[in-house]
N, C-alpha and C positions, 0 to 999 in steps of 0.2 A: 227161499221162496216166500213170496209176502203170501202170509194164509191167517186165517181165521180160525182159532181151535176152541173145543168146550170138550169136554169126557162127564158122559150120562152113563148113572149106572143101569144098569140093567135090573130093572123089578122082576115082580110075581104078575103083576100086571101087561107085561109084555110079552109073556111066551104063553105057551100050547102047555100041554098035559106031560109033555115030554121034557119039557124046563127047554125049549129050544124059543127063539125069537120068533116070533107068529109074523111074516114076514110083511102085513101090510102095517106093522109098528113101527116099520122103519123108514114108513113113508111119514108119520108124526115125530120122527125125530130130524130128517130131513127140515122139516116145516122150523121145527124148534131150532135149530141152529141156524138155519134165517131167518129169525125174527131174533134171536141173540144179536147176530149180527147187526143187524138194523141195527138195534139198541143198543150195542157197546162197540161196535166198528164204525158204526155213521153218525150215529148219535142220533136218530131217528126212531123211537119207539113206535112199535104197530098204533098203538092209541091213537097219540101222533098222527103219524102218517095216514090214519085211515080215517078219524071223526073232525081232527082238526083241519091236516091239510088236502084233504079230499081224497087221495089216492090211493090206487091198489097196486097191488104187484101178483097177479097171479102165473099161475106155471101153465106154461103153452105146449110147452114137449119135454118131457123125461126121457133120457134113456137111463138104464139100471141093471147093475150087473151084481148079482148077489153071489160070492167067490166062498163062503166060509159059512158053517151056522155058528152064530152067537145065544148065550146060555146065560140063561137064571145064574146071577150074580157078577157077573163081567162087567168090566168097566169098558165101555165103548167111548175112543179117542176120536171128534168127527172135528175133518178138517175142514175148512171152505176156502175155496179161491175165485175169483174173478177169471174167465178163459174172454170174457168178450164185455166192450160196452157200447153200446149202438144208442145210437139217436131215442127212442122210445124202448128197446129192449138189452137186455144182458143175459151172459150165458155165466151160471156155476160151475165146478166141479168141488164135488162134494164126495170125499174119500171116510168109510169108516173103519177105524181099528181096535184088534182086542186082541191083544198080548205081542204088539209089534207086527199083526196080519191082518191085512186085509182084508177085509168080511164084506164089504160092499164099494162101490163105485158108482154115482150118479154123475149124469150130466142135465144141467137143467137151463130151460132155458124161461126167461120170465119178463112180462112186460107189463111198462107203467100204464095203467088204467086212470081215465077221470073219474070219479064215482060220485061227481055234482049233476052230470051228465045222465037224460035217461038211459038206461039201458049201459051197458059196457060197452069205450071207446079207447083206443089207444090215444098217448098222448106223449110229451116229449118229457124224459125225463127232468126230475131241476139241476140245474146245475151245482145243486150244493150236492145232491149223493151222486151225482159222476163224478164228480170230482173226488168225491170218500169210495167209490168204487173202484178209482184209478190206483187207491194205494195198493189194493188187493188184488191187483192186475198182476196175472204171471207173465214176466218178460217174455217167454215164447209165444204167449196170445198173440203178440204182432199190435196190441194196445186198439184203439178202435175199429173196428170193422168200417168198411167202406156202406153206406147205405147203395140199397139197389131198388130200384122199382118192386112196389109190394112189399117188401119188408118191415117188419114190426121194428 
């Protein structure tokens, strides 16, 4: 399965009083392993992407299934895959592991913004990271969604 992997240790900085993962830290490691992504799977650095060639990429809908707690000093395994790549928008799925289990599952889905533009506006992805989003495409995705009226 074509994926995108990085393993982040788990600090002091990231849990509660109890050495457990304070769970909205795992909404800043989510972030961080798409922005790795960008940078070493599309060759897009956030900088890049966001001062040079205008664009944003923010998250539209999460779902988030937290299945395990993770603990002061664990090395979390966070995969990423492409589920969708749509005209202005793409879906992730974003799996995290600590000791071969599961600890979380996201599904995220995110879409190209102009940021030349006043205010936030969709806009169509370029076609150089559809293209670097295709590699990461899981074959059961079905590969582009069909665009439909309203749709990002």
């Amino acid at each position: 399965m074509p994926t995108f992997a990085r393993t982040y240790p788990i600090r002091f900085e990231d849990c509660d009083s109890a050495g457990i993962v304070f769970y909205p830290q795992l909404f800043l490691v989510v972030n961080r392993v798409v922005e790795d992504w960008f940078a070493d799977g599309l060759g897009v650095d956030f900088r890049t992407l966001h001062q040079k060639r205008r664009l944003g990429i923010p998250t539209v809908e999460m779902h988030v299934r937290f299945l395990r707690a993770i603990r002061l000093g664990d090395r979390l395994d966070v995969a990423l895959e492409v589920r969708r790549v749509g005209s202005r928008s793409f879906t992730l799925g974003i799996d995290g592991r600590s000791d071969n289990v599961t600890c979380f599952s996201v599904e995220s889905v995110l879409v190209c913004t102009d940021l030349v533009e006043e205010g936030v506006s969709a806009c169509t992805l370029p076609d150089d990271l559809r293209e670097g989003m295709k590699a990461f495409l899981v074959p059961e995705a079905g590969g582009d969604a069909p665009a439909t009226p309203g749709s990002l």
